[in-house]
N, C-alpha and C positions, 0 to 999 in steps of 0.2 A: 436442378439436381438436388436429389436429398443426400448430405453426407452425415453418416454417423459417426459418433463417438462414446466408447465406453471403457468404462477405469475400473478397478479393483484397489484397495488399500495394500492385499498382501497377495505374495507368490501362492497362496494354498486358497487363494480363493478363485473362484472360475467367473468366466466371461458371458459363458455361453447364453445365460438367460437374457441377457442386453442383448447381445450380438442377437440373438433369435427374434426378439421386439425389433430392432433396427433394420433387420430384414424383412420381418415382416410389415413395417410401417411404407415400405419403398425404398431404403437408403442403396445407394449404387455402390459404395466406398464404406467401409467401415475403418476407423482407425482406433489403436487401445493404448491403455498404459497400464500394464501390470506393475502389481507392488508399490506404488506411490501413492503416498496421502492425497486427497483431495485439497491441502491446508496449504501443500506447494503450486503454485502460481505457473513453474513454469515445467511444462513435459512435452517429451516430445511428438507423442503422440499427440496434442492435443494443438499443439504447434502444426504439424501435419494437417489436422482438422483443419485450424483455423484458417493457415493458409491455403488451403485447397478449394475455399466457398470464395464464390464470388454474387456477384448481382442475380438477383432472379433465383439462389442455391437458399437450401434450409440446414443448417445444422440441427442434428436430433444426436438429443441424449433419451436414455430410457427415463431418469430421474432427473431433477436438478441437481439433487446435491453429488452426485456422476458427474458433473461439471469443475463444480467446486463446493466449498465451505462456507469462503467469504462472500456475504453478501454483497459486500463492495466492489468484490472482485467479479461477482457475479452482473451484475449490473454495468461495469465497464469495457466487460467480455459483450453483452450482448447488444450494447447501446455502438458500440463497436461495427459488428454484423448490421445493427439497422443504416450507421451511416454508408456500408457498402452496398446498402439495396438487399443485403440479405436479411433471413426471418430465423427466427430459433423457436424447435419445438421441444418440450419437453412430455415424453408421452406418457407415463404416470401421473403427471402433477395437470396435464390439462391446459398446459400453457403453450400458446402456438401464435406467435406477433405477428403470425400473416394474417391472423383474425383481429373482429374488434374487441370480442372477448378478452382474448391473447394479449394484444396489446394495453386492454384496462388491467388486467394481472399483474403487466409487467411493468407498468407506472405507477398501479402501487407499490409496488414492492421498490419501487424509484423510491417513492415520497416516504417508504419509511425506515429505509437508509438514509435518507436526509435528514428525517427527522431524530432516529438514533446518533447519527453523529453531531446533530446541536445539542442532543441531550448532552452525550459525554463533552463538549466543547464548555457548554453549562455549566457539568460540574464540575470541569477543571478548574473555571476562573471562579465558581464559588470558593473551591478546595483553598485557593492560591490567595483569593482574599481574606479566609478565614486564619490561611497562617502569618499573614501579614499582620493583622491584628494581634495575634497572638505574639509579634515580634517575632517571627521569623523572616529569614532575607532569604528575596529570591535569586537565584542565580548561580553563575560557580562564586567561588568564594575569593576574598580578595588577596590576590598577590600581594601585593607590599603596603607595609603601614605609614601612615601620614608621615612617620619619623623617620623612615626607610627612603622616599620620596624626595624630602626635604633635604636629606644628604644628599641621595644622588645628585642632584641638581648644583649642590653646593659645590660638589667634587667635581662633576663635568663643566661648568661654567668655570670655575678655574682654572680648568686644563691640565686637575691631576690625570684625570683619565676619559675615553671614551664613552657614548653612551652603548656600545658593544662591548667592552674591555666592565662597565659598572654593571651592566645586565648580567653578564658572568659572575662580577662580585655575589649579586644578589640573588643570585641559579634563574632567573628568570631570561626569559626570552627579551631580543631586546625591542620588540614592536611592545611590548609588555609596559617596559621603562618609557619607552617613546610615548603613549599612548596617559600612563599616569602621571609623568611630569607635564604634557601639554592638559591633560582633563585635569589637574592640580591649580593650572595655572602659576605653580613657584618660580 
């Protein structure tokens, strides 16, 4: 069974030219989402869609990006549908993974989502080594100082106080205190 699915960004824009492709391609069911970005993940329309395909069913949009935005999101949407036995076509774009075609479309578009996100992965750890160099510190920043530490420790091992009752002293939490006097080693 062909099920469609077609979205609109805003309430003033219409349906009908999808809904009419989705009909005319064979779809038995059509489901929509009026007024909702493409950029949101979850609708309910599209939730309807997806849970209504089963083994042996195609989900058709008129467009991809009628699906969504993210290409990520795109890819896990339909990588999704393949492990049910189902096929997704998109009938503008020419992408239809009940074919072999189809399917080499949609493994590139795999490998360059993969390869986009080692890019940015890349340039994170360049960005992050470049400010280390520069002496910057990564991380949140540090709770209490050497000389902050040193008392607490002094003051709890003597049994003025707590290390609940000295984490309060210090506004800090006290897994905080726990955590820098054992990493301290004092």
């Amino acid at each position: 069974m062909k099920i469609g699915y077609a979205r609109v960004s805003t309430h003033e824009q219409n349906l009908d030219l999808q809904t009419d492709a989705l009909k005319a391609v064979g779809c038995e069911k059509i489901f929509t989402d009026k007024g909702i970005s493409g950029s949101q993940t979850r609708r309910k329309g599209l939730t309807q869609a997806t849970d209504r395909v089963g083994e042996g069913d195609t989900l058709v949009v008129w467009k991809l990006d009628r699906l969504g935005r993210s290409l990520g999101f795109l890819i896990e949407l339909i990588s999704k549908l393949g492990e049910q036995g189902a096929h997704f076509h998109a009938v503008q774009d020419g992408i239809d993974t009940s074919t072999a075609g189809g399917k080499l479309v949609f493994h590139i578009m795999g490998a360059l989502a993969e390869f986009e996100r080692d890019l940015i992965s890349e340039r994170t750890t360049a960005g992050m080594q470049a400010a280390k160099r520069r002496g910057k510190t990564m991380g949140r920043p540090v709770a209490l100082s050497t000389e902050q530490i040193i008392h607490a420790k002094r003051v709890i091992n003597s049994g003025e106080e707590t290390i609940g009752g000295m984490a309060s002293v210090l506004g800090v939490h006290r897994n905080t205190l726990q955590r820098a006097v054992t990493k301290e080693g004092l």
